[in-house]
C-alpha positions as CSV (number, residue, x, y, z in Angstrom):
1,X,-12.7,6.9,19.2
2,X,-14.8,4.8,16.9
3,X,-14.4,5.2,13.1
4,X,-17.2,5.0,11.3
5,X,-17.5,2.2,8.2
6,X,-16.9,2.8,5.1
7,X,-13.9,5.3,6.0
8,X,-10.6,5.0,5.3
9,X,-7.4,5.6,6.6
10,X,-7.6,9.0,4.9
11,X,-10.8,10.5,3.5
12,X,-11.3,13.4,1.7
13,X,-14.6,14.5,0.5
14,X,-15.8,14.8,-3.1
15,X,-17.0,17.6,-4.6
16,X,-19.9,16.3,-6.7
17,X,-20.8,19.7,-8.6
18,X,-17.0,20.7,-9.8
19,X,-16.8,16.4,-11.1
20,X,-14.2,16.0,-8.3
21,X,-14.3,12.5,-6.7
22,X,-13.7,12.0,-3.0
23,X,-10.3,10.3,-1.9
24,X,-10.1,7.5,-0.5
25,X,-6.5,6.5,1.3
26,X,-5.6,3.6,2.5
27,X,-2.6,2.3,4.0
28,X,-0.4,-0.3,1.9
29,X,3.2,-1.8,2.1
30,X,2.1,-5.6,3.0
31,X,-1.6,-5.0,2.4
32,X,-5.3,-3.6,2.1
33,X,-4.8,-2.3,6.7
34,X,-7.8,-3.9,7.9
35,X,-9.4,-1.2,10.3
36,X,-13.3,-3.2,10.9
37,X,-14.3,-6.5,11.8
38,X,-15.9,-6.9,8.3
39,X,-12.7,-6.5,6.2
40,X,-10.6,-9.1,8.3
41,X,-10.1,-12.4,6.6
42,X,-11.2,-10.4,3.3
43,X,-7.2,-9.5,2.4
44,X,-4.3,-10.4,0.7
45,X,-1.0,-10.4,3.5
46,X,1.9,-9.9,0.7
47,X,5.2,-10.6,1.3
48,X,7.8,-7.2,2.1
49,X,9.1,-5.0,-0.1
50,X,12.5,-5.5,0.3
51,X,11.8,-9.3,-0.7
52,X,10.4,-8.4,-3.8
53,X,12.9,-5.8,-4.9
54,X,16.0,-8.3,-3.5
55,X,14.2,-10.9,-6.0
56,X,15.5,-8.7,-8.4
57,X,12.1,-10.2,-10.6
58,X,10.6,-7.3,-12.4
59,X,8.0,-9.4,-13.5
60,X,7.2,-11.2,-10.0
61,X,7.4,-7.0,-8.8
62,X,4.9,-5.6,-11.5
63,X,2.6,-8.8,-11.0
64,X,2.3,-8.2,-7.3
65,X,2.0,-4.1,-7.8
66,X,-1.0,-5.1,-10.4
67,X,-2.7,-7.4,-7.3
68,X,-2.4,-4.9,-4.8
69,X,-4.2,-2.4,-6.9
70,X,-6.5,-4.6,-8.1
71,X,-7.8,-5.6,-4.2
72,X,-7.4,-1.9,-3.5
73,X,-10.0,-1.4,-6.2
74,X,-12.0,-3.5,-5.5
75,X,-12.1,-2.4,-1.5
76,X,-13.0,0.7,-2.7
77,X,-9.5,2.7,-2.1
78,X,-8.5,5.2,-5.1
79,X,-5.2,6.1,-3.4
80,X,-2.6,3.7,-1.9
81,X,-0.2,5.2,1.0
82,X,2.4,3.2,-0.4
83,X,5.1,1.4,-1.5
84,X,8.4,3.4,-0.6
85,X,11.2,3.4,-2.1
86,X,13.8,4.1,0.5
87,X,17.6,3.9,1.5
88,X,17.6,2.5,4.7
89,X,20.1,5.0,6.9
90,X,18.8,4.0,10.2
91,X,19.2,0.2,10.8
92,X,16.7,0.5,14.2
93,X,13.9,1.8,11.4
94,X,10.9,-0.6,12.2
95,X,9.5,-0.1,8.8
96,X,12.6,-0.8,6.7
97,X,10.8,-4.1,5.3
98,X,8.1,-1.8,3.9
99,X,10.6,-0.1,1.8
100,X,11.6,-1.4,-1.9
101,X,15.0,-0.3,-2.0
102,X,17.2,-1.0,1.0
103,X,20.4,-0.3,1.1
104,X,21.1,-0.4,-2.9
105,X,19.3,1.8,-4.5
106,X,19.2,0.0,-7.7
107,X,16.8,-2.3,-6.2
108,X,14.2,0.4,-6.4
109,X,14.1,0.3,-10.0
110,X,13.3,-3.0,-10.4
């Protein structure tokens, strides 16, 4: 399977004559997920979730959220597939780093 450029992780057609732009999804969490040879080198790696919501830095957390949208703008994306906020229940979870909240859940709100 070979996806064709200019995709994204999810893509759903606009509808030009209703005014309905087309979606375009990408993954998030750490990063713009860089899915052609073109876009590698061409994205911020950020550092986990759970290290900026245990920062407990609203500032240093709306600062970063601003960058990541900004880059997803720019890349083209309208719609990111993250952050989560999350309560980690499952320690074996390979994705609780991607999660803003952890085990506290007033770390989400930060």
């Amino acid at each position: 399977f070979s996806l064709p450029e200019g995709l994204y992780t999810g893509s759903v057609l606009g509808v030009p004559r209703l005014g309905l732009p087309g979606l375009h999804m990408q993954d998030a969490a750490q990063g713009y997920r860089t899915m052609f040879d073109s876009q590698v080198g061409t994205v911020t790696a950020w550092p986990s979730l759970l290290s900026f919501a245990a920062s407990w830095d609203a500032s240093l957390t709306r600062e970063f959220a601003s960058a990541l949208g900004r880059e997803f703008r720019a890349k083209g994306a309208n719609v990111i597939l993250g952050p989560s906020v999350n309560v980690h229940r499952v320690a074996r979870n390979g994705r609780n780093a991607e999660y803003l909240s952890g085990e506290e859940p007033r770390l989400g709100e930060v």
